[in-house]
PyMOL commands that place a pseudoatom at each C-alpha (Angstrom):
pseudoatom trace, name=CA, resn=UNK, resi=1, chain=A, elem=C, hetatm=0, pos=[-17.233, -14.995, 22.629]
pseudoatom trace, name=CA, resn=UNK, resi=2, chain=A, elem=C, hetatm=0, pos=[-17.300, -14.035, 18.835]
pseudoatom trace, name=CA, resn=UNK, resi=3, chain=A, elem=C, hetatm=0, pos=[-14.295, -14.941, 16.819]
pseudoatom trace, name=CA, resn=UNK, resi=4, chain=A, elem=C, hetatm=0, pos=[-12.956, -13.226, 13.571]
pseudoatom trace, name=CA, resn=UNK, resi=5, chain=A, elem=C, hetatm=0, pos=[-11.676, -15.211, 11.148]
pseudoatom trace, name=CA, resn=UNK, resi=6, chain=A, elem=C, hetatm=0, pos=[-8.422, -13.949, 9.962]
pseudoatom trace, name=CA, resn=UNK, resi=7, chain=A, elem=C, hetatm=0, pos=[-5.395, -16.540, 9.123]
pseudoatom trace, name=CA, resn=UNK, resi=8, chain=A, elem=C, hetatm=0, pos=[-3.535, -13.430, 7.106]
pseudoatom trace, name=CA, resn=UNK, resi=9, chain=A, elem=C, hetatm=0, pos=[-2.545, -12.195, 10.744]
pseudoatom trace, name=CA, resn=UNK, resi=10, chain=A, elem=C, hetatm=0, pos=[-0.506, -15.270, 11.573]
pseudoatom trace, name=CA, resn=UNK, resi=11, chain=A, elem=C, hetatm=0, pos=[1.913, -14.387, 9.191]
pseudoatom trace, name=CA, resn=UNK, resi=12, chain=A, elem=C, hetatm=0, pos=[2.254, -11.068, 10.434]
pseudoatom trace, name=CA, resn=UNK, resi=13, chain=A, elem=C, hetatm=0, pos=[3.319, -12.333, 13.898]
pseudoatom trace, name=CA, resn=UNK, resi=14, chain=A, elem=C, hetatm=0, pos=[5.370, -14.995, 13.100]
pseudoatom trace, name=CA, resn=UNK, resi=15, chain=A, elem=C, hetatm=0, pos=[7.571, -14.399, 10.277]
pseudoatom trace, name=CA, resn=UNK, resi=16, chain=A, elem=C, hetatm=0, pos=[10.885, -12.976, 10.459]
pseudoatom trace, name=CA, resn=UNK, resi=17, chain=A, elem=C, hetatm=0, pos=[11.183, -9.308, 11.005]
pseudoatom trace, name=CA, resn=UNK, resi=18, chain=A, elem=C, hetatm=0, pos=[13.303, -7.470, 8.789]
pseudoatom trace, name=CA, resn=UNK, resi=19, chain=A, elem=C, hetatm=0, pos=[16.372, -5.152, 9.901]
pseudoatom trace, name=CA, resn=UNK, resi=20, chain=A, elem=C, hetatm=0, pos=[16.067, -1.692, 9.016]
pseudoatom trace, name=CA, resn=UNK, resi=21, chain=A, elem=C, hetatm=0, pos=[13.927, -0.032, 6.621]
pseudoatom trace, name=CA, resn=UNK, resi=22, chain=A, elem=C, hetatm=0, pos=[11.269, -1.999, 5.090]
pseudoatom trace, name=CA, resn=UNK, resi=23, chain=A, elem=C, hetatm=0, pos=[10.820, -0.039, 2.120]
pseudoatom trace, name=CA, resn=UNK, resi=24, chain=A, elem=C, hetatm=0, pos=[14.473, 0.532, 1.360]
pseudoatom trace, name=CA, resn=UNK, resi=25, chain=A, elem=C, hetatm=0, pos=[14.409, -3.862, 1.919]
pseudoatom trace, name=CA, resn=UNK, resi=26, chain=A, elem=C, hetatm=0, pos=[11.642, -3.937, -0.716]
pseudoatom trace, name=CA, resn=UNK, resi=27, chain=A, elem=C, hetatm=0, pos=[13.367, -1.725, -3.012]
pseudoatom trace, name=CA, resn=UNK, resi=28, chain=A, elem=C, hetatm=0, pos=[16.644, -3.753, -2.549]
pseudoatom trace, name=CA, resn=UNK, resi=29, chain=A, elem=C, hetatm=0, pos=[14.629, -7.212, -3.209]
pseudoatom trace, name=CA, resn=UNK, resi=30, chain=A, elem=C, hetatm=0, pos=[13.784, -6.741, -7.120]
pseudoatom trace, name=CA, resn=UNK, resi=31, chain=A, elem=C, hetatm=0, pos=[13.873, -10.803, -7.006]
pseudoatom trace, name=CA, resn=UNK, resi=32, chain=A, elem=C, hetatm=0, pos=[10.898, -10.991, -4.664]
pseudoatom trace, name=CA, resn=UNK, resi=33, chain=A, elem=C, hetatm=0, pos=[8.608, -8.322, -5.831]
pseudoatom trace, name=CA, resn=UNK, resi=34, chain=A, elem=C, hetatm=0, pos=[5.698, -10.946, -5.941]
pseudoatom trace, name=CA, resn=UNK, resi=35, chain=A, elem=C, hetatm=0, pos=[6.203, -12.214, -1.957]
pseudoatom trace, name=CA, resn=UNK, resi=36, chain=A, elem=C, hetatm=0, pos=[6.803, -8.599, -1.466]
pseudoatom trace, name=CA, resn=UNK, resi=37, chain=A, elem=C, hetatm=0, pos=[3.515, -7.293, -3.286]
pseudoatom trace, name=CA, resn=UNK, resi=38, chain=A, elem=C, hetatm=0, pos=[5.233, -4.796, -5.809]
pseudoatom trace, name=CA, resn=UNK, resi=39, chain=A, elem=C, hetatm=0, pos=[3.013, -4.140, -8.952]
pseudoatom trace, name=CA, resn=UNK, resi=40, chain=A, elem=C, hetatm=0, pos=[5.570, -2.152, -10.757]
pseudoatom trace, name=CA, resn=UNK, resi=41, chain=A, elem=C, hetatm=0, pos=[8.668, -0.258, -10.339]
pseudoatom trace, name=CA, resn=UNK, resi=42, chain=A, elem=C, hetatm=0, pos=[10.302, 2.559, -12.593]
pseudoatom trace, name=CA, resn=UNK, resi=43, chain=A, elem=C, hetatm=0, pos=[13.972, 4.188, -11.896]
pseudoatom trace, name=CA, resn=UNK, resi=44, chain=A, elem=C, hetatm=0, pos=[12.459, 6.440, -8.868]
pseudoatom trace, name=CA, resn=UNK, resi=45, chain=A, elem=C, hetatm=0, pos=[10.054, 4.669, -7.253]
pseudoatom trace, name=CA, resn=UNK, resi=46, chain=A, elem=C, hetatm=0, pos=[7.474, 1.846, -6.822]
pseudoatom trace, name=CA, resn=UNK, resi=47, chain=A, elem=C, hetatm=0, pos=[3.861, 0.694, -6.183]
pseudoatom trace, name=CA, resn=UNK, resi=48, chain=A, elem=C, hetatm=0, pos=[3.636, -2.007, -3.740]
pseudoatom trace, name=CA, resn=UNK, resi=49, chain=A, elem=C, hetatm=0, pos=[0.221, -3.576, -1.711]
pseudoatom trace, name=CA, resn=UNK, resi=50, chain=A, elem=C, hetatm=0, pos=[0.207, -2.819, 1.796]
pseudoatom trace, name=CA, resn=UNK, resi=51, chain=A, elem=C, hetatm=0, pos=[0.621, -6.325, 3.187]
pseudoatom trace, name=CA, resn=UNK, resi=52, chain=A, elem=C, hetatm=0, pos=[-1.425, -5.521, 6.030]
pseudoatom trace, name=CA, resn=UNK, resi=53, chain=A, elem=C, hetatm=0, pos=[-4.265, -3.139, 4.348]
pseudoatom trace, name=CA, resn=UNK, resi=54, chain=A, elem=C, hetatm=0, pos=[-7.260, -0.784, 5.388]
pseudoatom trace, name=CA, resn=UNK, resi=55, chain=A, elem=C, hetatm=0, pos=[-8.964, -2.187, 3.056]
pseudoatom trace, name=CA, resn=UNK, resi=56, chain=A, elem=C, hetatm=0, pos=[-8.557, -4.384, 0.027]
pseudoatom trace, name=CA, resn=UNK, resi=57, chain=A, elem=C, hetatm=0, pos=[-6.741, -2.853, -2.525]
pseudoatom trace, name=CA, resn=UNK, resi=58, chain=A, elem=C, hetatm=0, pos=[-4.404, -0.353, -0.314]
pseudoatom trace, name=CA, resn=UNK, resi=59, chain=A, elem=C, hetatm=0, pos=[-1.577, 0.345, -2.263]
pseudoatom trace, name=CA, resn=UNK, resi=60, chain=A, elem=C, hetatm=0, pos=[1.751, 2.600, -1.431]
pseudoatom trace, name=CA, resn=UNK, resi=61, chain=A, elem=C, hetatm=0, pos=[3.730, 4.541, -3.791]
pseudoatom trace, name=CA, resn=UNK, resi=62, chain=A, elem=C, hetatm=0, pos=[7.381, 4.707, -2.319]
pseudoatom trace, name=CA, resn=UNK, resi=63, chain=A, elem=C, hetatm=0, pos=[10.694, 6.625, -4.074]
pseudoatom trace, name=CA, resn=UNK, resi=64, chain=A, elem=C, hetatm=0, pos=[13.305, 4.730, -3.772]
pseudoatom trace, name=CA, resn=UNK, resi=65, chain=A, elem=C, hetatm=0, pos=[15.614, 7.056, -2.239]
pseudoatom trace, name=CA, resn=UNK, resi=66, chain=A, elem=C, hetatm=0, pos=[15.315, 6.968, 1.738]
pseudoatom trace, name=CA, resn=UNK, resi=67, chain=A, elem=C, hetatm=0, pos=[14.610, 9.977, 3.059]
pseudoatom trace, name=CA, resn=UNK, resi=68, chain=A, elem=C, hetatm=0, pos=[11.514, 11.088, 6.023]
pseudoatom trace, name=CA, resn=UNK, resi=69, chain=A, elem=C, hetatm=0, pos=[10.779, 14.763, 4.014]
pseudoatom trace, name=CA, resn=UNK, resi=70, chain=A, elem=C, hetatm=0, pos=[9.803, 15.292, 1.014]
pseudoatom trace, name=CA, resn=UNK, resi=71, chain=A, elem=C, hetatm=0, pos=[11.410, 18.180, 0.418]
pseudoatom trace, name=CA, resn=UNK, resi=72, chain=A, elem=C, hetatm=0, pos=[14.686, 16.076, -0.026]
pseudoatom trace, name=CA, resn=UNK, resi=73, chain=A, elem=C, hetatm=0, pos=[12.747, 14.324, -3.277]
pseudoatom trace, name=CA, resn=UNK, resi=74, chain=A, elem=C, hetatm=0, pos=[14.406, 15.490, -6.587]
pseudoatom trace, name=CA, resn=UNK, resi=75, chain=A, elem=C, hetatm=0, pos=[11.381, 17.090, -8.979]
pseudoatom trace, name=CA, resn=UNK, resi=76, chain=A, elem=C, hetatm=0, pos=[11.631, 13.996, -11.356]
pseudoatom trace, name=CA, resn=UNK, resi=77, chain=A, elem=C, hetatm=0, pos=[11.042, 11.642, -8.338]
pseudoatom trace, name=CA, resn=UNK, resi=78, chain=A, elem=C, hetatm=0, pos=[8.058, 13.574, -7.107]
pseudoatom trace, name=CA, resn=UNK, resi=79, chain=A, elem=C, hetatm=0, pos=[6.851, 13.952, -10.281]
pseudoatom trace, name=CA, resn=UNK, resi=80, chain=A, elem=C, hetatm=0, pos=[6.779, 10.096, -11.146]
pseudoatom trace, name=CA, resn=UNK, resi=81, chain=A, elem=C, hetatm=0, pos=[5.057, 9.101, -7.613]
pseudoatom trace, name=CA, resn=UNK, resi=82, chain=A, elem=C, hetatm=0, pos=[2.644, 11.782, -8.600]
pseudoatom trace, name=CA, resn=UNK, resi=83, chain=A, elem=C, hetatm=0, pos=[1.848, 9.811, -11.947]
pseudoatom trace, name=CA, resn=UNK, resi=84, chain=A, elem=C, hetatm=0, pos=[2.073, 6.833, -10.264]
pseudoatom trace, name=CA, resn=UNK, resi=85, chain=A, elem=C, hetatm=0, pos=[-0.799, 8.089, -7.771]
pseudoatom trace, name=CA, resn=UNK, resi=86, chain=A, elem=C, hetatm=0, pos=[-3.155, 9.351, -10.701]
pseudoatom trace, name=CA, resn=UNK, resi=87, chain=A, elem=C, hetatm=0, pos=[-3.007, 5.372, -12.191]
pseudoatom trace, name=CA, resn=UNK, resi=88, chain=A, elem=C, hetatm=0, pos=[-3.080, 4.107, -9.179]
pseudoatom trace, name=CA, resn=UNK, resi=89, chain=A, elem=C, hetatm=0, pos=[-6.742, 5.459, -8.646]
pseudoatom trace, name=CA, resn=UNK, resi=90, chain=A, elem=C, hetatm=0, pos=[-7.379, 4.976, -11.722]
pseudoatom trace, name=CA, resn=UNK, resi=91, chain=A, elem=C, hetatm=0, pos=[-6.512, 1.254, -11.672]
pseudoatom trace, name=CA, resn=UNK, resi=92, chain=A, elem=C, hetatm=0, pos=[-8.586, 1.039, -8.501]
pseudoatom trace, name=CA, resn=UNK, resi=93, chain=A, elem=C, hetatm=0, pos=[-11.329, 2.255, -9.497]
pseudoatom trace, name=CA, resn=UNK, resi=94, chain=A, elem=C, hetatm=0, pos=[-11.361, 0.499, -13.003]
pseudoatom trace, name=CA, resn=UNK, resi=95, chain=A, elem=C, hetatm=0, pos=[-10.110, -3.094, -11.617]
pseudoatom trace, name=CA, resn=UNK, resi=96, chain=A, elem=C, hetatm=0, pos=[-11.739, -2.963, -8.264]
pseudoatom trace, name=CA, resn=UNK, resi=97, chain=A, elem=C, hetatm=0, pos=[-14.746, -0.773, -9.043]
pseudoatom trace, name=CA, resn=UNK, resi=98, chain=A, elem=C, hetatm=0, pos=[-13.960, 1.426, -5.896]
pseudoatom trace, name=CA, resn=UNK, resi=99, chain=A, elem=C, hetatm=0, pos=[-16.268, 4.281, -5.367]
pseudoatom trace, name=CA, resn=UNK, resi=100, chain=A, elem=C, hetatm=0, pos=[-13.356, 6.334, -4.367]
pseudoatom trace, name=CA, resn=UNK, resi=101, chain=A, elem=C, hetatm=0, pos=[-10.203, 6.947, -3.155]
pseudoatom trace, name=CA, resn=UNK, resi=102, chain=A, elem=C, hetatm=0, pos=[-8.129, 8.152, -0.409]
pseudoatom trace, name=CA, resn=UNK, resi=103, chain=A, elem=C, hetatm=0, pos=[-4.705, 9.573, -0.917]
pseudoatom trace, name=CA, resn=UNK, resi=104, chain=A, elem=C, hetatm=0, pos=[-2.460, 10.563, 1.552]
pseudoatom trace, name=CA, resn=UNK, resi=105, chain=A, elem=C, hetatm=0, pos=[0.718, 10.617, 3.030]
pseudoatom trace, name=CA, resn=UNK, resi=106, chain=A, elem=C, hetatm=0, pos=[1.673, 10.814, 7.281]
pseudoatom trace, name=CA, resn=UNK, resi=107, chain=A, elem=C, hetatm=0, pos=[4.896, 12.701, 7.198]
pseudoatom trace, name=CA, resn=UNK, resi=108, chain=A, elem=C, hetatm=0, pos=[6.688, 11.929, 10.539]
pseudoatom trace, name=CA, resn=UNK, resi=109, chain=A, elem=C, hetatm=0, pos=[5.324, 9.625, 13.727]
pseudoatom trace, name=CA, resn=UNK, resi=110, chain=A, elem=C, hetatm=0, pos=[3.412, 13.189, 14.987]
pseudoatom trace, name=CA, resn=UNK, resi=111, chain=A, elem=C, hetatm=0, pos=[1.480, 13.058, 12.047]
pseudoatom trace, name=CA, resn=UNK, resi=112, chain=A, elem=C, hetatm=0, pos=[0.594, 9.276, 12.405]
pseudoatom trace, name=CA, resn=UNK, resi=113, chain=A, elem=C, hetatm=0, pos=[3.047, 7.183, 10.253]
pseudoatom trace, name=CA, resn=UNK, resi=114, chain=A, elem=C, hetatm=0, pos=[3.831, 3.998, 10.770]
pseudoatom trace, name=CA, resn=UNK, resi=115, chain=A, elem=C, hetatm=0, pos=[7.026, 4.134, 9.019]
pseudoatom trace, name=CA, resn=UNK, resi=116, chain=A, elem=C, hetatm=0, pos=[8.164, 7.301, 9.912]
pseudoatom trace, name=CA, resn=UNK, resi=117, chain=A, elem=C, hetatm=0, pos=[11.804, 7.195, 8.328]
pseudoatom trace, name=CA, resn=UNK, resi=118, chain=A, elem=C, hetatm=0, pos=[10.209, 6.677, 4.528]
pseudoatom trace, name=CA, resn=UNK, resi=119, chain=A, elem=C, hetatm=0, pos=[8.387, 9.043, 2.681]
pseudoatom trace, name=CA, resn=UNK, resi=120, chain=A, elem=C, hetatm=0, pos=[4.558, 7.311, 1.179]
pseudoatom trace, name=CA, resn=UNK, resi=121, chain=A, elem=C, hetatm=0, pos=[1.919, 7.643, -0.510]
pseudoatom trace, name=CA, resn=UNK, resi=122, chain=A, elem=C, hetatm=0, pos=[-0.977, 5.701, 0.708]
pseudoatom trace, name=CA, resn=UNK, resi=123, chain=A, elem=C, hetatm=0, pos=[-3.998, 4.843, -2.060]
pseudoatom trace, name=CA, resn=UNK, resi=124, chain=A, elem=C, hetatm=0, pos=[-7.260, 3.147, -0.096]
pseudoatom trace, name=CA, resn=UNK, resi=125, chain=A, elem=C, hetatm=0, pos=[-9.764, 2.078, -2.600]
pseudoatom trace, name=CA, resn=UNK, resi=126, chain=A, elem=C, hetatm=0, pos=[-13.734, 3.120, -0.325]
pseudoatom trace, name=CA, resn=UNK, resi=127, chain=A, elem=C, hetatm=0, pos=[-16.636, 1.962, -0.780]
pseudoatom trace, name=CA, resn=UNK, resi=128, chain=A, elem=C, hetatm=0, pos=[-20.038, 3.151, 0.371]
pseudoatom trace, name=CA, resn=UNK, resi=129, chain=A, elem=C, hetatm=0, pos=[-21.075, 1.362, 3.737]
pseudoatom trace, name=CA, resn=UNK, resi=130, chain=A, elem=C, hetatm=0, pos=[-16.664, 0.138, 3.824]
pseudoatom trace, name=CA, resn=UNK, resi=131, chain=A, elem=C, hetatm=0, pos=[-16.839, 1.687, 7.626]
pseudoatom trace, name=CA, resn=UNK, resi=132, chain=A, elem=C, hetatm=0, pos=[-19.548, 0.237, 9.672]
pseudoatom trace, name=CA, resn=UNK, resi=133, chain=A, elem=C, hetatm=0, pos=[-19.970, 0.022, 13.718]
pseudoatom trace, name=CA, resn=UNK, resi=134, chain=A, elem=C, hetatm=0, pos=[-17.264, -3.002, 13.820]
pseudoatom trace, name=CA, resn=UNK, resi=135, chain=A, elem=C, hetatm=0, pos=[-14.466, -0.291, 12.748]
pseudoatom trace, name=CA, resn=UNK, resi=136, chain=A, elem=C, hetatm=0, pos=[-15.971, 3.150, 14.256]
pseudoatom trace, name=CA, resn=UNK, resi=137, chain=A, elem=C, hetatm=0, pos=[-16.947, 1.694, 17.562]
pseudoatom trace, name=CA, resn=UNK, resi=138, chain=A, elem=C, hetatm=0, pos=[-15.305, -1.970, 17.954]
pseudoatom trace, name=CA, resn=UNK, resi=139, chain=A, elem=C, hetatm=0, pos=[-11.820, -0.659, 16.741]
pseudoatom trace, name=CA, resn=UNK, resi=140, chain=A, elem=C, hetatm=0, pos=[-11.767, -3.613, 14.591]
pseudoatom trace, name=CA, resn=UNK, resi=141, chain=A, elem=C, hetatm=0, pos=[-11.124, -4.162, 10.616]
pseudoatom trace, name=CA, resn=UNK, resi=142, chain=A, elem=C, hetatm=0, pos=[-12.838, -6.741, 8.891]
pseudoatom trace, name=CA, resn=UNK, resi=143, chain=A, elem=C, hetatm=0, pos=[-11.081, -7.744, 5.902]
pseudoatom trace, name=CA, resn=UNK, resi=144, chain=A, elem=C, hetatm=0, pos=[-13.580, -9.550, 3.589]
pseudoatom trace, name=CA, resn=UNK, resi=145, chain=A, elem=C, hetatm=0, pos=[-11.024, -11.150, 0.734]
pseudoatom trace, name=CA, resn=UNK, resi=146, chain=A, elem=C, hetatm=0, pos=[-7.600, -13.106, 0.268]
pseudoatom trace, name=CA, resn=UNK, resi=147, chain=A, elem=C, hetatm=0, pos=[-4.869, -10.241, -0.122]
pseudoatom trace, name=CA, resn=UNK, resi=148, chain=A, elem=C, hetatm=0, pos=[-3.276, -13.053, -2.809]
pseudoatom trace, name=CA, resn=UNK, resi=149, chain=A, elem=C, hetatm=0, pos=[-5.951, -12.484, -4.808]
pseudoatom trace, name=CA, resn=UNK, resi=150, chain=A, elem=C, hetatm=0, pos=[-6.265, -9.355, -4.679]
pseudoatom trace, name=CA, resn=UNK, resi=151, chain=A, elem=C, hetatm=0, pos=[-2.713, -8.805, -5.838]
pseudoatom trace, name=CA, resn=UNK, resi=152, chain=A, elem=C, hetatm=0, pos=[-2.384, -11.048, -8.444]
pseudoatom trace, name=CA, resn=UNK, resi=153, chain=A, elem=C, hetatm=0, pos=[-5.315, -9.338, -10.049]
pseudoatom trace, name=CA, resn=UNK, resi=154, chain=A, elem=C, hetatm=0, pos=[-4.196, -6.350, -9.463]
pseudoatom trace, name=CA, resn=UNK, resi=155, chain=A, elem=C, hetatm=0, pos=[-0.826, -7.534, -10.196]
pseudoatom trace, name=CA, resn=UNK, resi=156, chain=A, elem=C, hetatm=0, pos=[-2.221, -9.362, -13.995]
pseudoatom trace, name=CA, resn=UNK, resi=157, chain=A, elem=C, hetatm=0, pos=[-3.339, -5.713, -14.776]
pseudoatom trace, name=CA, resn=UNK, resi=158, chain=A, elem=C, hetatm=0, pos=[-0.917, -3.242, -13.570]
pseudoatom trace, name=CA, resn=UNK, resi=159, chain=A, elem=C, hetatm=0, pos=[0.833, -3.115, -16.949]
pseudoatom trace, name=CA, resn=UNK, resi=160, chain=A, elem=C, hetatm=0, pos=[-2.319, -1.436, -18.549]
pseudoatom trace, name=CA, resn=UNK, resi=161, chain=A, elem=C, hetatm=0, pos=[-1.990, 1.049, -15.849]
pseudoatom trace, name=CA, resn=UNK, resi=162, chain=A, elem=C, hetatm=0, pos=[1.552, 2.082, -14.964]
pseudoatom trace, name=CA, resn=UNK, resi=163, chain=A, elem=C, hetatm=0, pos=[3.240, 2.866, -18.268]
for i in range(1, 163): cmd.bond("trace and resi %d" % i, "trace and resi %d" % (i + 1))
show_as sticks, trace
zoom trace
C-alpha cells in the first residue's frame, strides 16, 4: 500500500469544531488572525488562507457581513472584495510566482459551496503541470509545502499588497 504523507490533516480531524459560522467566527476573532490565517482585514471584509487549500496559496476574500447572496452586499462592500481580489492575484503571482489564477465564488450548496451560508471569493494560485493523474483520476490532492510557511510569507508581504 502507498502512503501520503500529510500531518496537516490531523489537525483537521481532531481539533475542536466551531459553532456556527466559520467565517462570521473568524471575523469575530481579530485576536487570532495569525492561528486563523487572516492576511489583512479592512472595515468590510477580509483575506484569509484557506486552512485546508487546493493548492498552496488559496486564499478567500470574505465581507464581513453574513449573508448567502450577494445581492444583499452594500456597493462599498462589493467594491472592496473586488479590490481585494485584483491584489490578491497580484500578490500571488508576484510572491508565489503563480502562472495564474482562479477566481471564483460557489453561491449556494447547488452550486458546490462548502460554506453555503457565507458569501466568498476563492483565489487558487495554478501552475502548469499543478493537476496531474493523482488529482484527475486518484481523487487525491497532493499538497507539496507547510501551509505555515506559506502564510507567514504571504503573511510578511501582504502589507505591500492590500493597501
Amino acid at each position: 500500500m502507498d502512503r501520503l504523507y500529510a500531518p496537516w490533516r490531523f489537525e483537521y480531524v481532531t481539533e475542536e469544531k466551531i459553532e456556527g459560522c466559520i467565517f462570521c467566527h473568524i471575523h469575530k476573532n481579530v485576536d487570532k488572525d495569525e492561528k486563523l490565517g487572516v492576511l489583512f482585514r479592512d472595515k468590510n471584509c477580509y483575506v484569509v488562507m484557506n486552512k485546508y487549500p487546493y493548492s498552496p496559496g488559496h486564499m478567500m476574500i470574505i465581507p464581513n457581513f453574513h449573508t448567502d447572496k450577494i445581492e444583499d452586499l452594500d456597493e462599498q462592500t462589493w467594491i472592496d472584495m473586488s479590490i481585494r481580489v485584483r491584489q490578491a492575484t497580484k500578490m500571488l503571482k508576484e510572491v508565489l510566482n503563480a502562472q495564474g489564477v482562479n477566481i471564483g465564488m460557489n453561491l449556494s450548496k447547488a452550486a458546490g459551496a462548502g460554506i453555503a451560508e457565507h458569501v466568498h471569493y476563492h483565489v487558487l494560485p495554478r501552475w502548469l503541470g499543478d493537476t496531474n493523474f493523482i488529482s484527475s483520476i486518484g481523487n487525491t490532492r497532493v499538497y507539496p509545502v507547510d501551509f505555515d510557511k506559506i502564510f507567514l510569507n504571504l503573511k510578511e508581504e501582504a502589507s505591500k499588497y492590500f493597501v
